[in-house]
Structure formats: C-alpha cells, structure tokens
C-alpha positions as CSV (number, residue, x, y, z in Angstrom):
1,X,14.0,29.1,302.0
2,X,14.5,28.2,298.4
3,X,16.4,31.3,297.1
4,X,20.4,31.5,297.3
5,X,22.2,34.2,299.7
6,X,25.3,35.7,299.4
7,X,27.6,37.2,302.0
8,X,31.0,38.5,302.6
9,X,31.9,36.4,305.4
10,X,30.3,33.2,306.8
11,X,30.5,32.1,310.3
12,X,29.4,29.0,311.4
13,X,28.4,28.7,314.9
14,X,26.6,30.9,317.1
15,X,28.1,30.5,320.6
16,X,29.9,33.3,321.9
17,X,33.0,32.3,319.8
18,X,31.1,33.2,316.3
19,X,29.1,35.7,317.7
20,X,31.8,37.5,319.5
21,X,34.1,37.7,316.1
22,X,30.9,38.9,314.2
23,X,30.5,41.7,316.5
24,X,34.5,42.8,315.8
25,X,33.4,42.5,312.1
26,X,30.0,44.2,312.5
27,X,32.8,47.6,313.5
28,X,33.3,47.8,310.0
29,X,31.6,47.8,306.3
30,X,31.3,43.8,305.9
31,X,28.3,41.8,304.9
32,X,28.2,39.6,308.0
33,X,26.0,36.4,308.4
34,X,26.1,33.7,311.2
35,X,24.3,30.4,310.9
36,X,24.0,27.6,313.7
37,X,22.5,24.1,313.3
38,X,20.5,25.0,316.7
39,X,17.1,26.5,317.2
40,X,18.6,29.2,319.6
41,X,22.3,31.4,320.3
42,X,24.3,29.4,322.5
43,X,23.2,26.1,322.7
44,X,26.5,24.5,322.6
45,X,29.7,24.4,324.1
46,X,28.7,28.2,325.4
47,X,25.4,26.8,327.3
48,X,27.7,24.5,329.1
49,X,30.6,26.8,330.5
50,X,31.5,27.4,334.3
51,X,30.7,31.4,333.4
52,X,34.2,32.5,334.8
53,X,36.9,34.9,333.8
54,X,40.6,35.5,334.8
55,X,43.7,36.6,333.4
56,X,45.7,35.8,336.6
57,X,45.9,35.3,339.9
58,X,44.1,31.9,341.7
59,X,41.6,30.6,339.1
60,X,44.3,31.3,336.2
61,X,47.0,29.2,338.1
62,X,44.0,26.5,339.1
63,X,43.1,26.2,335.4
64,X,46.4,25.7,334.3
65,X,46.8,22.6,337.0
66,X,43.5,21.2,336.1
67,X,44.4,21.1,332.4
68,X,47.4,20.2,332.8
69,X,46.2,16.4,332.3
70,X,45.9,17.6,328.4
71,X,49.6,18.3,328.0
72,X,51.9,15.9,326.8
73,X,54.1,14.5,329.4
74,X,57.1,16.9,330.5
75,X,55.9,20.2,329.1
76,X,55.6,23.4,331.6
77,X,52.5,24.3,333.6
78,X,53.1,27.6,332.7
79,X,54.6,29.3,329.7
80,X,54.6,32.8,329.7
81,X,55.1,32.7,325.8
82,X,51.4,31.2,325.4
83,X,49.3,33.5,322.9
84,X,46.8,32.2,324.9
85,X,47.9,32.8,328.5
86,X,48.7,36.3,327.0
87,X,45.1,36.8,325.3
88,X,43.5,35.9,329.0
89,X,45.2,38.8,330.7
90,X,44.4,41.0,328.1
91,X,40.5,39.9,327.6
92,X,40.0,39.7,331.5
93,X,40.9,43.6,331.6
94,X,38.3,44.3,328.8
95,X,35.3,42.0,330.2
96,X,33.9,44.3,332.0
97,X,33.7,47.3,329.8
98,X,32.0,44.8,327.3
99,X,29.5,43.3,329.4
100,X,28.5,47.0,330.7
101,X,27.5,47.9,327.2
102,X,25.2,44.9,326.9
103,X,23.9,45.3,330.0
104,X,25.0,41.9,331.0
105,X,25.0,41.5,334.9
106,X,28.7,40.3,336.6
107,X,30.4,40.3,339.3
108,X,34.0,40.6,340.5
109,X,34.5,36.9,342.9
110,X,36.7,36.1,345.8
111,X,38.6,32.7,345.6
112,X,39.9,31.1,348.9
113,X,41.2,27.3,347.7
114,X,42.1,25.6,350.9
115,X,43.7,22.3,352.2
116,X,43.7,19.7,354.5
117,X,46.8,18.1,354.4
118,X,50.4,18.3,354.1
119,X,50.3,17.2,350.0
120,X,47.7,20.1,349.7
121,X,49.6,22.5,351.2
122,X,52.5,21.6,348.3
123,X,49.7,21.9,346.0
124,X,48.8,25.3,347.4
125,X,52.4,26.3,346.8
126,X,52.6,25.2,343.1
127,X,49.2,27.4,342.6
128,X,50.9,30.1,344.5
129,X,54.2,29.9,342.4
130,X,52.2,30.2,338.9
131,X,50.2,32.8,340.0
132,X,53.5,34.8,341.3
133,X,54.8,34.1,337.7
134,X,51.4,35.4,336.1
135,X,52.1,38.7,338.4
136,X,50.0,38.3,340.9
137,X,50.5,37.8,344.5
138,X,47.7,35.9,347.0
139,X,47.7,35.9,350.5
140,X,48.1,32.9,352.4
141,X,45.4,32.2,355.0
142,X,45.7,30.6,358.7
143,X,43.1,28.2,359.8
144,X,41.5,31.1,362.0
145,X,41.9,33.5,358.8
146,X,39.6,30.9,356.5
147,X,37.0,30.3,359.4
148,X,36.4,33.8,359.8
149,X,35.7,34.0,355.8
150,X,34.0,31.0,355.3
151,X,32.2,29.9,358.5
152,X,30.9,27.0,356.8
153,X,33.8,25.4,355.7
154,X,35.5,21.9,356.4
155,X,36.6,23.1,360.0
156,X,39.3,20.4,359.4
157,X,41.2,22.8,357.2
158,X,44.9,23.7,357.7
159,X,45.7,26.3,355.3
160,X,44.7,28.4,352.1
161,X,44.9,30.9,349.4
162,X,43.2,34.2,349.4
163,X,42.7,36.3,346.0
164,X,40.1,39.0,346.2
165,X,39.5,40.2,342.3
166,X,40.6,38.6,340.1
167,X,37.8,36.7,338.6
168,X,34.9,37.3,336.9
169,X,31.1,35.8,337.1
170,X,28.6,36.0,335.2
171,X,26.2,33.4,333.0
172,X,27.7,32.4,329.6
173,X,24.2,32.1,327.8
174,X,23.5,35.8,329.0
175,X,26.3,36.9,327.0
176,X,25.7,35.0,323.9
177,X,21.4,36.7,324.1
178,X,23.0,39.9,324.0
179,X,25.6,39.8,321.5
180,X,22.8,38.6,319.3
181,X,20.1,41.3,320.0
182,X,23.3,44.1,319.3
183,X,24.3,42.1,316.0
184,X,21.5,42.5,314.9
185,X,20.6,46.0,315.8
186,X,24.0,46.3,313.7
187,X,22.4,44.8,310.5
188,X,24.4,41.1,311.3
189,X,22.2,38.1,309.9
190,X,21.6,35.7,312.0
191,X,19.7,31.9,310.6
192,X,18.8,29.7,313.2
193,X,18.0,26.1,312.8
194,X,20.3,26.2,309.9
195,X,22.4,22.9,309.9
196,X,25.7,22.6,307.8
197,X,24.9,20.1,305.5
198,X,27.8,20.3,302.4
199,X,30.0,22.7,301.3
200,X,32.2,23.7,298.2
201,X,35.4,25.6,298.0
202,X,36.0,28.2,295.0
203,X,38.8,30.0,294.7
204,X,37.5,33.5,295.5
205,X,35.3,31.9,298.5
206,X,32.4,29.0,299.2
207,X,29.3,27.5,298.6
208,X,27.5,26.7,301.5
209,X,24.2,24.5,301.5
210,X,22.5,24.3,304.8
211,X,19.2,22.9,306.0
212,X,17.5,26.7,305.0
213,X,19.4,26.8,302.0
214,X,22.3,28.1,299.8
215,X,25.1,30.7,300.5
216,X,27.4,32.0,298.9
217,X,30.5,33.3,300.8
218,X,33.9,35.1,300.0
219,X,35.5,33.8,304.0
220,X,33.9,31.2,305.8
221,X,34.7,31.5,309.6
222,X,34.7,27.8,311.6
223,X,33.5,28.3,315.0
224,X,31.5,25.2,315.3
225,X,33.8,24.3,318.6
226,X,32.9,20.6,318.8
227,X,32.0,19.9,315.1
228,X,35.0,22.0,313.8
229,X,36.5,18.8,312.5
230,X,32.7,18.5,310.6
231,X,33.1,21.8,309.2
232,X,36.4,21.4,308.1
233,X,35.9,18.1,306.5
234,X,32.8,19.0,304.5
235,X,34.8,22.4,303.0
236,X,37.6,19.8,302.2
237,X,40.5,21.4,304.3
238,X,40.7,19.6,307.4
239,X,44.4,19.2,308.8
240,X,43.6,18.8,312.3
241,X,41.9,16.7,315.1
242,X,40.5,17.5,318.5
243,X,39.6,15.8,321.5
244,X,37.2,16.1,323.8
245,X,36.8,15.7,327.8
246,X,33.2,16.2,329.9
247,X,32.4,16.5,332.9
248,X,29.1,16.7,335.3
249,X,28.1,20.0,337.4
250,X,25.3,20.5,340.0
251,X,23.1,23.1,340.4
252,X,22.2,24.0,344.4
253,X,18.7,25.7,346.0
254,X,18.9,29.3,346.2
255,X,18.0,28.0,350.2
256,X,21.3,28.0,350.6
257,X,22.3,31.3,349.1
258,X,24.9,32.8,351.6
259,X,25.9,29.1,353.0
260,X,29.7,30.2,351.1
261,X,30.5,34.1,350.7
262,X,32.8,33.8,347.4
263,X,34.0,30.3,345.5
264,X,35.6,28.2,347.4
265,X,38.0,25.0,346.1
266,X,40.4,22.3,347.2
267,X,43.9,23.0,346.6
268,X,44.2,22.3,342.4
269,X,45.6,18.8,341.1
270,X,45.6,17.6,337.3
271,X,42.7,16.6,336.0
272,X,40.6,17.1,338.5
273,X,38.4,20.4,340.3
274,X,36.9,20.3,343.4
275,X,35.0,23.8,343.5
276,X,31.6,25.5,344.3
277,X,30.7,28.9,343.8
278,X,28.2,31.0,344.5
279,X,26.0,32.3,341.5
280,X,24.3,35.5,340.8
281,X,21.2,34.3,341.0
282,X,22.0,32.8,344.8
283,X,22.3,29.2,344.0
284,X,25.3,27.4,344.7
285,X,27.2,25.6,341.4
286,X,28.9,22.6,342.3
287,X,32.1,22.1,339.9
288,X,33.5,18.9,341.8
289,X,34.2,16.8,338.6
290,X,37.5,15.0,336.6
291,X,38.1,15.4,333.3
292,X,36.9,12.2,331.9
293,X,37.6,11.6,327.9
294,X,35.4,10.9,325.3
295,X,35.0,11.0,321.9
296,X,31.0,11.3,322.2
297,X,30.1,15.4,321.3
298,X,27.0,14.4,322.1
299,X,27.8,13.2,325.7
300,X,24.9,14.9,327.9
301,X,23.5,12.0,329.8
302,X,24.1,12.9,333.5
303,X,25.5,9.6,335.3
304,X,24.0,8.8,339.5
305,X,27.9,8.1,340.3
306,X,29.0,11.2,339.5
307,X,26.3,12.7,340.9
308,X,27.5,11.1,344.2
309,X,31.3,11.6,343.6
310,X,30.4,15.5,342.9
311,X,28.3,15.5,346.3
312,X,31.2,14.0,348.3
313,X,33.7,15.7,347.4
314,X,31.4,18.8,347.8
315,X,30.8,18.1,351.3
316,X,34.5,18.0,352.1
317,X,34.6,21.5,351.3
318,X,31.1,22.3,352.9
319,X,29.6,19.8,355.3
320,X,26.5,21.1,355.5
321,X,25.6,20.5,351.9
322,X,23.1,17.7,351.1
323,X,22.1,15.1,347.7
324,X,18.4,17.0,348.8
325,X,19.9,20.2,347.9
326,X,20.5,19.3,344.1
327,X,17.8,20.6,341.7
328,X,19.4,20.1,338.6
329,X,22.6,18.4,337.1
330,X,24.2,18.8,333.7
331,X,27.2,17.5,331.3
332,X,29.9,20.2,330.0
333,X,32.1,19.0,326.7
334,X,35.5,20.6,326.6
335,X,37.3,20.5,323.8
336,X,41.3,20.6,322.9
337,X,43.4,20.4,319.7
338,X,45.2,17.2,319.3
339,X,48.0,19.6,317.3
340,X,49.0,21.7,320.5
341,X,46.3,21.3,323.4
342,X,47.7,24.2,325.3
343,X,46.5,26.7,322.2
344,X,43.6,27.5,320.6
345,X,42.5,27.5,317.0
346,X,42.6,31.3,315.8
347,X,44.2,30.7,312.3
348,X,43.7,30.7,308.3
349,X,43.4,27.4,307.2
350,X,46.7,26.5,304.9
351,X,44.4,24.8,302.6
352,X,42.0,27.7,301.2
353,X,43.2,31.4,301.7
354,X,39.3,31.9,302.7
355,X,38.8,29.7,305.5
356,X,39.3,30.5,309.2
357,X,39.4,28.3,312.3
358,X,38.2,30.0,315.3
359,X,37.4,27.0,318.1
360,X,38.8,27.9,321.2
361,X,39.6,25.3,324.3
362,X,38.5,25.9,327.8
363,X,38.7,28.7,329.3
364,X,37.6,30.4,326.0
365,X,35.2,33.1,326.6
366,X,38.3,35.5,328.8
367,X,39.9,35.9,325.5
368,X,37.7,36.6,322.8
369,X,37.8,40.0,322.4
370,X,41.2,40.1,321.1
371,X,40.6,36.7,320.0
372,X,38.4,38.7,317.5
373,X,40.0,41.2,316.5
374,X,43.2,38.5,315.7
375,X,40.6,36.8,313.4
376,X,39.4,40.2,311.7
377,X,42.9,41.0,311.2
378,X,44.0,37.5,309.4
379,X,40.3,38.6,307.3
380,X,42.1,41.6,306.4
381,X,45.4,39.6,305.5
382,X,43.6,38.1,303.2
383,X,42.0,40.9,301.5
384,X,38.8,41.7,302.9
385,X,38.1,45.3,302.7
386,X,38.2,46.7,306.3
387,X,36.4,50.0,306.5
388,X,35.5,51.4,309.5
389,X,31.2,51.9,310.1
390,X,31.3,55.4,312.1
391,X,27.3,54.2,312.7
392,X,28.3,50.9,314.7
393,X,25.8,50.9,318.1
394,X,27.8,49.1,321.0
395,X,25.3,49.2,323.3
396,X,22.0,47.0,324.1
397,X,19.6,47.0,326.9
398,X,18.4,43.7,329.0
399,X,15.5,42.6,329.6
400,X,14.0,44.3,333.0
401,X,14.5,41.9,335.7
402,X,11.3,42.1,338.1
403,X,12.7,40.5,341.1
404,X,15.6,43.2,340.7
405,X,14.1,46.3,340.6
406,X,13.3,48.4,343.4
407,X,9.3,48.6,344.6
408,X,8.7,52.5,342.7
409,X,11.0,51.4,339.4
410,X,8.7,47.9,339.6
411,X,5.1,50.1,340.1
412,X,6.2,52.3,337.5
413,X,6.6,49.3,335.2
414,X,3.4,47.3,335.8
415,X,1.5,50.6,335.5
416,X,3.4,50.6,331.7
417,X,2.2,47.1,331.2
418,X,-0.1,45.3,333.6
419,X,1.8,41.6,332.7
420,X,4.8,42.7,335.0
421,X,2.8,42.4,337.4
422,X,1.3,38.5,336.3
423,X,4.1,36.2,338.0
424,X,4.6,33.4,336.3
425,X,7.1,31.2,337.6
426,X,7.6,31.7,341.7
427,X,10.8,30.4,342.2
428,X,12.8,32.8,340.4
429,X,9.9,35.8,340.4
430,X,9.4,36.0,336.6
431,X,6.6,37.8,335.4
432,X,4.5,37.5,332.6
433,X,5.7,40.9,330.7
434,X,9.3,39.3,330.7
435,X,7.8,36.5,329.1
436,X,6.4,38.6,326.5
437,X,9.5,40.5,325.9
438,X,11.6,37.5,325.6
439,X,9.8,36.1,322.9
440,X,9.7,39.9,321.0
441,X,13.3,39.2,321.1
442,X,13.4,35.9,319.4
443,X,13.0,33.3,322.2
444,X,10.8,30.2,320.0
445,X,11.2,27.4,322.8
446,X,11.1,26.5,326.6
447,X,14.4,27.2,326.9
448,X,14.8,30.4,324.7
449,X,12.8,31.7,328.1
450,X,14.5,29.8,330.4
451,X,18.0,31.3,329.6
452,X,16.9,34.9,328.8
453,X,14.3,35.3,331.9
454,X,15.1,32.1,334.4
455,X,11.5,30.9,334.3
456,X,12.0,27.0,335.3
457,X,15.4,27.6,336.4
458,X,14.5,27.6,340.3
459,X,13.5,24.9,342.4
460,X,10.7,22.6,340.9
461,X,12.1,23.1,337.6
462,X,9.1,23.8,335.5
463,X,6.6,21.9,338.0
464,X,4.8,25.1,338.0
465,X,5.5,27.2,335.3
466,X,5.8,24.8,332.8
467,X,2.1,24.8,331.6
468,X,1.6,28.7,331.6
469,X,5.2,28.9,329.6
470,X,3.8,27.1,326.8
471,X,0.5,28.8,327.0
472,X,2.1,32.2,326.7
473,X,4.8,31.1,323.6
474,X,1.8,29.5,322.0
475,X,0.1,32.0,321.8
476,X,2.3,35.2,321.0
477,X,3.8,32.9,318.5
478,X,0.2,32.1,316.9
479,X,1.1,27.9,317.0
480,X,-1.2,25.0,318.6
481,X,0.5,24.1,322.6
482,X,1.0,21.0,320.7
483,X,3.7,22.6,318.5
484,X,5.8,24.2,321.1
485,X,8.9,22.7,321.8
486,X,11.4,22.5,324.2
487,X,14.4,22.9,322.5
488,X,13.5,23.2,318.6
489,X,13.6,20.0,316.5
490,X,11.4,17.4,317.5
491,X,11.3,17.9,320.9
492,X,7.5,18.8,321.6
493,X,6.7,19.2,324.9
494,X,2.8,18.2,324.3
495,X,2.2,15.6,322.0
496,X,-1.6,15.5,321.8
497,X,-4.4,17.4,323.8
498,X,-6.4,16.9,326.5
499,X,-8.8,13.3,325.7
500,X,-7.2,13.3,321.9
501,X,-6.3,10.0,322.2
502,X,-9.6,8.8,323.7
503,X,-11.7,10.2,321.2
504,X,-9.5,8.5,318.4
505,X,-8.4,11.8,316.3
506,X,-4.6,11.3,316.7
C-alpha cells in the first residue's frame, strides 16, 4: 500500500480493548480505523485471557486477593472508590445483552472455592468479607454440602463458598471475531498485519507510518496493552511505565467433561490462583499458576515445571485428574501500570490533546463497555464531532456450529451446502462448510480457523486435521500449501513439497 489514508480517529490495537471502543465510536458519524501489527483480531493479550466476567460476588473478591501481590504494601484489598471496581459491576450487568447481539455463546458459572485447613478457612472469610462489601452475600458450604456438588472433589475438604451467578464464561477470542465482522458491517476499517513503525504529532492530530503505509489521524487511540509504552514513545508522549506478570494455563480432554459441574478453586491468597473450570466446549481449563514477573512481552514459552506445579496443585482440588489428561498448555501476559496498579489506563494523554490511552489490566474485558463510552466521551472533550448514526447495525450472526445444531436444523443445512456435511476435524466435529465460511470472513491462517471454528483445538491438536486445513485455506485463498501459514509472518507451516528437496528445485 503506497498511497496515504486519512481518518478521524486511529486506534491502535485490535484486541477487544480497541475493537470494543471502535464499536462505541462506530454509534456515531466518525471516520473510524483500527490497525494491529498482527495477521488476525485478537492475537494478543485478548487470545490469552481466562474468558471470565464478574462485577461481584466470589470471582470479584478472588481477583482482588490474587492481585493484591501488585499493590504497594499497606494499601486496601478493596476500595469501593475504584473507577474500576465500579466499571466491573456496571459492565458485568451489560455482558450479556452484548454478547446476545453478536451471537457470541456464554454462560452464567457456579463458583464453590473450598478449603482444607484452618488458614483457608481465614482465607475463605477475607473472600467472604469483600464480597459482603461488593454487595453480595455467598453461602457457606459444609463438607457434606460441597460433596453433594462436586462429587469429585478433594474429599479431604472442610469448608467452602457457594456463589451461583455471578460470573460469566465465555471465550475471549470469540468476542474479539465478532466485534470485527459488526465493525465492519458498520463501515469501521480494519488493516491487519499493519505494524506501528514511527509516528509524528501535529497539533491538530498524527502521522502514522505503519508497515502498509501512511495515516493521517485527527485522535490516535493507544490500545496496544503490552506495547503501550511502544506506542507512546514513538508519538513522543510517554509519561508512564507498566509491568508485566505471566503465567502458564492447561487445557484438559473434553473425556473429562462433567468430572467438575461449575469452577471450582482453593480458597484465594496473593499472588497466587489455584482454579479449574469447566469450558463451553467440555474441556476442563486448569488456572493453577502464580503471578511470576517479567519484563519479557514476548514471554510464551511454556516451562515442564510449571506444567507440573499447575498439575499438583490441580489434583489437590480434583484427584482424579492426570499429566495424560493435558492436551495443550499456554502462557498468559498480564499487564499493570507502574503509576497506580489497581487502575487502568482510560485517559487523554497530558502531552498531546489528541492522544488517548486505553490499556486496561486484568480483568479488563468486564468493563469495557463503559470503558468505551468513557473514552468516546474524553474524544468528545476534545472536540470530536459526536453525531449520532440512526443506521448503526448492533447485531451479527455466528458462524453455524455443526456439532450444535439439532439433527433437522443440521439436514436442512447440508442440503444448503453439501460441505456441512464433509467433517473435517473429529475431535471437535467441524465440518468443511465452517471452514469455508470462516475464511469468507477473513480467517488467512491455521489459526484464524482454529479460533473462529475449533478445528485443531481438540485432542490430537491438528494430528488430523492439520493437512486438510491447509488444503482448504490454500485453495479458497488461491495461494501454493507452501504459502499458508500458521500464524501470518514467516511462520509457514510447509516449507517445500513433497520430494522438492530431492529433486534439487528448492
């Protein structure tokens, strides 16, 4: 791309942060264009997340424990004054509305967190306390009570928490696929594989160069969570630092679907989760992990000793789980603001009148509808044009989910299109036609299906699939097998055909 764009407003990032506060803007008249360094929505910080929501109750008073760790020493688990605290219970009560109108499939989750010891219990009561202060109460569960819930549990238990609805579940990179597909049915640019590479402030906006070329913008929006201090530095108005803690996470056969009814955790300490919940899908995620510093953003290589700390610590919740069980593992980066961990960025920078900071901490996807519409009103402040678009389309349909529907909606849909009925990959009962469709809708890679269909997401992780994967992206994109990748960028998943290298062509 060689010629020079221009846009209102510039947002740099496309995980649900950036996406979320372009779908607020896309409500009104604004020239709206969102650019990420990746070759798909999602692929950072967003891909990563545990896919929960709450505004109070158990998980809310577990978070605040966990991250505790972050604060400096002496400050309050909980204070009520928080914007952020206050942004949770508001965006937990609007989720579910929102992820109706994409068509985005959750759930409402039981938590039981549970102890074994005296120091738990007092644990258990701290939890209890917050949550009380947050306005919720839970019920307190005998050993008999838990056993009767969770069968499967630690039978060495002595107590626990019950709170029935007040979390949400759901998958993160489901949510960033579909605000996408309804930006863009709303006219919202969106430039993929589009890296940040310099940046010049004016004083009515900013030149942006990027790796698909020049834009010109009157409000540049940073949402590039981990590399906000990149963003910030290249536009010349960084005034703040961040930090950054990861973590590892398991992924369990669906064999074990129903082995726990709803999440279950240890009681909450600083620093430190011991949960597992039970997906949509039927797998079990296993979120047994400390927050371990690092100043690596990069920091995805999984590690064979946490593997087996997250598996112990597992199995003190859940006996029956095995190492054998594990079909795939992965890192999470979280990040926090060195100026006030407990808050997130959601501010105009005080050193250009046309540049935002939108990087949220962990958890960060509860809050971003009114998250948004803070950052669209601080756009406003600063004298962009707000005019309400009376043709704004809220809603967007999903992909049909073949394993999902019933046997006459499924008939009915291979007689439509015979490749509904081709399965592709087995584990997770993906069919051709979903294949198809996902790519329609701007999947380019491995794992642009992956995430919008599950294909390799099941147990032998692309053993089978894999090959007919590629074969169907190469051609519906019209590219050689040998050009498909992965993940965009250099990561080809074939690197020369079948006897290439013997004949002596490569």
């Amino acid at each position: 791309m060689s010629e020079r764009l221009e846009t209102q407003v510039l947002i740099i990032g496309a995980g649900v942060t950036g996406l979320m506060v372009a779908r607020e803007l896309a409500k009104y008249r604004v020239d709206v264009m969102v650019v990420d360094k990746n070759e798909d929505v999602g692929m950072g910080q967003t891909r990563t997340s545990h896919g929960h929501i709450y505004g109070a109750g158990l998980s809310w008073a577990n978070s605040l424990v966990l991250k505790s760790v972050m604060l400096p020493p002496g400050s309050p688990i909980y204070d009520p004054k928080c914007r952020k605290l206050q942004m949770e219970a508001q965006g937990f009560r609007e989720m579910g509305q929102l992820f109706d109108e994409l068509d985005v499939p959750w759930e409402n989750q039981r938590r039981i967190a549970i102890a074994f010891d005296g120091d738990q219990v007092k644990n258990l009561e701290i939890a209890a306390d917050i949550s009380r202060q947050g306005g919720v109460e839970l019920t307190w569960l005998g050993r008999q009570e838990i056993l009767a819930r969770e069968p499967n549990v630690n039978k060495n238990v002595v107590a626990g928490l019950l709170d029935e609805d007040h979390r949400i579940s759901f998958y993160p990179w489901d949510f960033a696929i579909a605000l996408a597909e309804n930006l863009r049915e709303n006219g919202v640019r969106i430039m993929l594989s589009s890296d940040v590479v310099g940046m010049k402030p004016l004083s009515g906006g900013f030149v942006v160069d990027t790796s698909q070329g020049r834009i010109r913008a009157e409000f540049v929006i940073n949402a590039a969570g981990h590399y906000g201090t990149k963003i910030a530095e290249m536009a010349g108005v960084r005034d703040f630092d961040l930090k950054y803690t990861y973590s590892q996470m398991l992924i369990l056969d669906k064999s074990l679907a129903g082995l726990i009814k709803g999440t279950v955790s240890l009681a909450p300490t600083p620093g430190k989760t011991s949960t597992l919940n039970p997906t949509l899908s039927g797998n079990i995620h296993i979120i047994c992990a400390r927050y371990l510093p690092t100043q690596d953003r990069e920091a995805t290589a999984t590690n064979l000793e946490l593997t087996k700390e997250s598996i112990e610590r597992a199995q003190e919740l859940v006996p029956a789980i095995s190492v054998r069980d594990v079909i795939a593992s992965y890192i999470g980066i979280r990040v926090f603001t060195v100026r006030n961990p407990e808050e997130d960025m959601l501010e105009v920078s005080e050193r250009h009148p046309h540049f935002l900071n939108a990087i949220v901490r962990l958890p960060g996807i509860g809050i971003l509808p009114p998250a948004a519409r803070l950052i669209t009103e601080l756009l406003g402040n600063q004298g962009l044009e707000l005019t309400t678009r009376p043709d704004f389309h809220p809603f967007r349909k999903g992909i049909p989910r073949v394993s999902k529907l019933a046997d006459e909606e499924r008939q009915k849909l291979i007689a439509e299109d015979p490749r509904y009925g081709h399965i592709v990959c087995r584990c997770e009962e993906v069919s051709e036609g979903e294949i198809v469709e996902a790519i329609s809708r701007g999947a380019r890679t491995v794992t642009g299906i992956k995430y919008r269909t599950r294909a390799g997401m099941g147990r032998c992780q692309r053993g089978f699939c894999g090959p007919r994967v590629v074969e169907i992206l190469s051609r519906e994109l019209g590219v050689p097998e040998t050009e498909v990748t992965y993940k965009g960028g250099l990561s080809r998943i074939l690197l020369h055909r079948s006897k290439e290298l013997i004949g002596g062509t490569a």
